[in-house]
C-alpha positions in Angstrom: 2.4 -83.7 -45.0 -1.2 -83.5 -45.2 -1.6 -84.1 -41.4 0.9 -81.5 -40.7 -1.3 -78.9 -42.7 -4.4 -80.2 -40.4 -2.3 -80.3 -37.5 -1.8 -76.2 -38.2 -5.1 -75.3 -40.2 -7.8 -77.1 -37.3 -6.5 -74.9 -34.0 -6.1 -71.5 -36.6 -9.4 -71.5 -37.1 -10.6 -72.4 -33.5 -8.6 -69.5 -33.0 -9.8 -67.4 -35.3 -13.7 -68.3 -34.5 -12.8 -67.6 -30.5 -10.9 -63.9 -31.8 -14.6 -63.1 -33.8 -16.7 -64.6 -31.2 -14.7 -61.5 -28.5 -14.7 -59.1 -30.8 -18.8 -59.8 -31.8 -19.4 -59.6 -27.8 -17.2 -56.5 -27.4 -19.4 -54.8 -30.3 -22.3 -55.7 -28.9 -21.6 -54.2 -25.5 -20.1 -51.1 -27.5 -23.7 -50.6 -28.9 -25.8 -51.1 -25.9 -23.8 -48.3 -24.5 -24.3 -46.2 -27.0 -28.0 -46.3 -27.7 -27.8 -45.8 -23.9 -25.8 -42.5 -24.1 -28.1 -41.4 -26.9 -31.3 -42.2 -25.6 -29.8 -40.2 -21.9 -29.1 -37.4 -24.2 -32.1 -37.0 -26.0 -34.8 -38.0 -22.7 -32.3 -36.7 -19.8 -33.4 -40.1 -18.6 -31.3 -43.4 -17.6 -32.7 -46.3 -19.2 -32.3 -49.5 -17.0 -31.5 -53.2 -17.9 -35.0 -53.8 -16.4 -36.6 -51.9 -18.9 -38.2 -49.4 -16.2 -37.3 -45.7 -17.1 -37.2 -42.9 -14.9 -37.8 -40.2 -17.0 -36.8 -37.1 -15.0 -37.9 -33.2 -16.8 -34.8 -31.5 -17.7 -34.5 -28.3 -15.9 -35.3 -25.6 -17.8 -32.5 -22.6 -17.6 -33.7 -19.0 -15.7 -33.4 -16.9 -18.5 -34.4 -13.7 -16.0 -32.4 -12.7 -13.5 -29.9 -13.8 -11.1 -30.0 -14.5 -7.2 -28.3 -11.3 -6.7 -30.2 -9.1 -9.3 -27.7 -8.9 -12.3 -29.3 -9.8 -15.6 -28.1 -13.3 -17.3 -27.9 -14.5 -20.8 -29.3 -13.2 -23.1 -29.2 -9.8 -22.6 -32.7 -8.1 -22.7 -32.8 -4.6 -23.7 -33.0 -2.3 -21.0 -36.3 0.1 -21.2 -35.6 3.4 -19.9 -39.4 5.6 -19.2 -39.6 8.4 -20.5 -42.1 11.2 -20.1 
């Protein structure tokens, strides 16, 4: 009887260590890309395996006036002169 229970206990818990040892790997990888995403976010730059990073400067939005003339967001006041 007692080598039955071995017989079952000894591959469950092969089994179970292989299941944690996945699911550790898969977490890991999960992480990695998120610090990645985060760290794109915050820099606007992509962070490489080799530890080189291009940081590129994020373009900054034209707050004026559009290629054809109309005003963008926001919406500046218009000044009308008056004499």
């Amino acid at each position: 009887m007692t080598a039955l229970g071995l017989a079952v206990a000894i591959p469950a818990v092969l089994g179970y260590n292989a299941l944690v040892r996945g699911n550790k790997g898969i977490s890991q990888k999960l992480n990695r890309f998120a610090h990645d995403l985060h760290a794109y976010f915050v820099t606007g730059a992509r962070v490489s395996a080799s530890g080189q990073v291009n940081v590129v400067p994020m373009k900054k939005p034209d707050r004026g006036k559009n290629t054809n003339g109309s005003r963008t967001w926001p919406l500046e006041p218009k000044t009308t002169a008056t004499t």
